[in-house]
VOFI-641608 format. One record per residue (C-alpha): x negated, y, z negated; residue in one letter. Coordinates in steps of 0.5 Angstrom, whole numbers, plus 500, padded with zeros to 3 digits. Layout:
REM residues N
XYZA...
This chain:
REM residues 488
468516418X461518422X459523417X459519411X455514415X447514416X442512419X440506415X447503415X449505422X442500423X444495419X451494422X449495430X444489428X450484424X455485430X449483435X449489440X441491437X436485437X431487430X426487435X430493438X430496431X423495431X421499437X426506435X423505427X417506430X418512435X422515430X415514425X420513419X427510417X428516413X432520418X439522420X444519422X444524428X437523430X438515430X444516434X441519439X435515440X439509441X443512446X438515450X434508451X440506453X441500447X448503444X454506448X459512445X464506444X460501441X458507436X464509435X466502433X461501429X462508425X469506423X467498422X471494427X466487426X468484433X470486440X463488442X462481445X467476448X462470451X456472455X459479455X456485451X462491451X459497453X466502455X473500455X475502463X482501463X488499458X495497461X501494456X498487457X491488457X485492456X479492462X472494459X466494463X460489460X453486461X451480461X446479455X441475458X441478466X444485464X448484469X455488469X462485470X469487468X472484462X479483462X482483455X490480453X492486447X493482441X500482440X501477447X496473444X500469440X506468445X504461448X508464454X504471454X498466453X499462459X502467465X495470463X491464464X495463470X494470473X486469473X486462475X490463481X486469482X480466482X482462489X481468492X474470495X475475499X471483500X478486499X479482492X476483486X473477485X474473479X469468475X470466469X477466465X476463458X481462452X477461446X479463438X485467439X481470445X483470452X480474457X478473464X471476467X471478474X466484478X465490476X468496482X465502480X470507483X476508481X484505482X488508487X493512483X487516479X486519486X491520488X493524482X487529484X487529492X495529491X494527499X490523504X489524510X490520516X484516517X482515509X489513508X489508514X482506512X485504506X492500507X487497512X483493507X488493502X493489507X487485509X487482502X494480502X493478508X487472506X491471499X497470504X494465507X491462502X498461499X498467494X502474494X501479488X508481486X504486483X502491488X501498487X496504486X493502480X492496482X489497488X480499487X477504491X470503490X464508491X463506498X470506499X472500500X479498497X479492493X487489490X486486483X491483478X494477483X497470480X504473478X507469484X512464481X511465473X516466468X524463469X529465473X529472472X522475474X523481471X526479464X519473463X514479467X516486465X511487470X515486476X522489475X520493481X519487484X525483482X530490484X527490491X528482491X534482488X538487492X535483498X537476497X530474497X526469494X522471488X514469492X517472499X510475502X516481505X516484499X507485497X509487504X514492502X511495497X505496501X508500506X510505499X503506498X502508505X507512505X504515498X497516501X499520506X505525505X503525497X510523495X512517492X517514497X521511490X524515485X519514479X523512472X522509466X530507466X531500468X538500471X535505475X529501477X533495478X538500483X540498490X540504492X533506490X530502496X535504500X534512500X527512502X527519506X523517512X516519512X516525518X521528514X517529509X510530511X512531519X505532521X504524520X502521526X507518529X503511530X502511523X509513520X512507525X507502521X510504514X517505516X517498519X514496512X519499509X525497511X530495506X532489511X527484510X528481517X526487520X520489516X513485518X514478517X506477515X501481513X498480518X503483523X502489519X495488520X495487526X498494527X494499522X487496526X490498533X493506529X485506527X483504534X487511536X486515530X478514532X479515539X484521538X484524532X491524529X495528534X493521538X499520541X501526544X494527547X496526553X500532555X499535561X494542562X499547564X506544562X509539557X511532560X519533557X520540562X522539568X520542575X524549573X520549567X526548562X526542557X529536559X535532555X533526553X540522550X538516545X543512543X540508536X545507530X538507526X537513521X530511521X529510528X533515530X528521527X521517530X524517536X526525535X520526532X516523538X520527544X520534541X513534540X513532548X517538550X524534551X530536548X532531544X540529543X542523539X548518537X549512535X556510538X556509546X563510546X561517545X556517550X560515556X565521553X560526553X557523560X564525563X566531559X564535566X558539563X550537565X550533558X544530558X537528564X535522561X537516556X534512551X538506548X535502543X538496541X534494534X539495531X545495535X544489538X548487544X553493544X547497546X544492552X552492554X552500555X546500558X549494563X555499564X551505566X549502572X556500575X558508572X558512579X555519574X551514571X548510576X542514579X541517572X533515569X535509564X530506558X533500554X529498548X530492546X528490537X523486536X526479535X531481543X526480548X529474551X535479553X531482558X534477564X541480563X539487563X540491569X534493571X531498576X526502578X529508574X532503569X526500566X526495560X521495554X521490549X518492541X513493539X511498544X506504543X508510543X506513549X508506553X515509551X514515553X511513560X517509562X522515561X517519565X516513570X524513571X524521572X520520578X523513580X530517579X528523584X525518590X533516590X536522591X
């Protein structure tokens, strides 16, 4: 114990384990003027020179011999620990210079296979030079020790903050997933996914710059990932539910998109537990309530990044991390030129643009089988002064189109996920005599561009293909309004 300790002892061990030169001891005696002090009054002046930290103090105190060095590099605090390794901040003991030590806990350090997916981790990770990745230097196994050496981030993981701010706002979330997304994007590049990803793996620094750590897990372990790398089980649900490849770059992207979607509503998009057969669940990466029912303030430009990221269907998520990327810079862009209410900026003075010439709300009919899309769309019309009224079935469509009422002003389909039944009822409106001269947009998915010759288009019938701005969206329902009004 501290107490029973004193001076000359606590002098005695700090210089046997290394972390004080006899010069040093020297230097203290003489300001001290006498060896015949408390243990209290050597402490501090240790500390104040800055020749001994808290943590090598307390080791010292309750007679740990080794963990003050590994290598080159002298241990000043322990800055994280997780289930397979601790991190300590240390300096290097001829430059002084500060990195962080990652450090395999001892009870993995006598399992070859613990031994070598460690190994692994930081020899992959060290291919990677890039200013949105910690950068590896040195990793060493050496008598019954194995760590990896790699810079030192002052700040602090991303979950950390979170639990403080609770939520970020738009542009700092961006900012963010915009320097995390880049670095998947070059490790992507280079043949690496995480397979790792969440908060706390993401380092936001004092100048707040986002930094990924902890790559290499891609392709280690046997058949099941989750059984070899406990770390991954959030991984191995999501993959195993979708039917992909355990090294698919969807799923970095994927779990991205939850970290976005976390950043800026202040909820995590899966349900949080330590069941396993829950974190396995089909249908815990199904259920994810979209991001505007959570948080409606989101700006829509952002919540299509993250719905998109976040699909369950792996073929209608981005498909590189750069696609992703691609779409957080332009949302940056808006959110700097418009603030976060950006994409309905462009309202008319005196009256929104989803009211007619009487001044009454404009009926806007989608047609979308998506429950996700279904809400951006909502979302996106509404806050523009439409009436918005949704189905996902065309049959329903045309029964309400003859049902002898004003049912609706305007139409809206999208075949993302509906495919050609939507572009065959957008064909079939133009032929019907109510429907013919009635304001049309077809919105085609992402992979259906090529269906824009066999649809029926016109002036009040425009055709869009995905991906499409919001306010390209919205311009072309109003472009068939005016078209619409020069017919009659």
């Amino acid at each position: 114990m501290v107490t029973s300790l004193t001076a000359e002892k606590l002098a005695q061990r700090a210089l046997d384990v290394g972390v004080v030169s006899e010069q040093d001891l020297q230097s203290v005696w003489s300001e001290l003027g006498t060896r015949n002090v408390e243990y209290e009054q050597l402490k501090q002046v240790l500390m104040r020179r800055g020749l001994l930290t808290n943590y090598q103090l307390d080791r010292i105190a309750e007679g740990f011999r080794t963990g003050f060095f590994y290598g080159d590099y002298k241990v000043q605090y322990c800055v994280g620990a997780g289930t397979f390794a601790r991190v300590y901040r240390a300096a290097h003991r001829v430059t002084n210079e500060l990195f962080a030590v990652k450090v395999l806990r001892k009870r993995f350090s006598t399992n070859p296979q613990d031994v070598e997916l460690f190994r692994r981790e930081g020899e992959l990770g060290a291919q990677l030079k890039h200013e949105n990745i910690v950068a590896i230097h040195e990793v060493t196994s050496k008598g019954g020790f194995h760590y990896i050496v790699m810079d030192f981030v002052e700040g602090r993981n991303l979950r950390d903050f979170w639990k403080v701010r609770g939520k970020f706002s738009p542009e700092e979330s961006t900012r963010i997933a915009e320097g995390m997304v880049a670095g998947l994007n070059y490790a992507f590049q280079k043949g690496v996914t995480h397979r790792d990803l969440k908060m706390s793996n993401v380092i936001v620094s004092s100048d707040g710059v986002a930094k990924l750590v902890d790559f290499g897990l891609a392709g280690l372990g046997g058949e099941d990932g989750d059984d070899a790398n406990p770390r991954t089980i959030d991984y191995a649900g999501l993959e195993r539910a979708t039917n992909v490849r355990k090294d698919d770059t969807r799923s970095d992207i994927f779990f991205a998109g939850c970290i976005f979607y976390q950043m800026l509503s202040g909820k995590p998009p899966l349900a949080e537990t330590r069941e396993r057969s829950q974190r396995l669940s089909k249908t815990r990466y199904q259920n994810i309530r979209p991001i505007t029912e959570v948080e409606p303030k989101t700006p829509l430009m952002l919540a299509r990044v993250v719905q998109k990221a976040i699909e369950f269907d792996p073929a209608r998520r981005y498909q590189t991390p750069g696609e992703m990327l691609a779409d957080i810079k332009l949302s940056a862009k808006r959110l700097a030129e418009h603030g976060p209410d950006g994409d309905h900026a462009a309202v008319s003075q005196k009256k929104l643009e989803g009211h007619g010439p009487d001044g009454e709300p404009r009926k806007l009919m989608v047609v979308e089988s998506d429950h996700k899309m279904q809400n951006l769309l909502r979302e996106l019309f509404k806050k523009c002064g439409y009436r918005v009224l949704v189905t996902s079935d065309p049959e329903r469509l045309f029964a309400r189109l003859y049902d002898g009422s004003q049912a609706f002003d305007a139409m809206l389909i999208s075949t993302g996920a509906m495919g050609r039944e939507g572009l065959d009822a957008f064909n079939r409106l133009a032929t019907e005599a109510a429907a013919k001269n009635l304001p049309t947009v077809l919105l085609l998915g992402d992979q259906q561009g090529s269906w824009r010759s066999d649809a029926a288009a016109g002036g009040h019938r425009p055709v869009l293909a995905m991906p499409v701005k919001s306010r390209e969206l919205r311009e072309a329902v109003l472009r068939a309004f005016a078209a619409a009004v020069a017919l009659t």
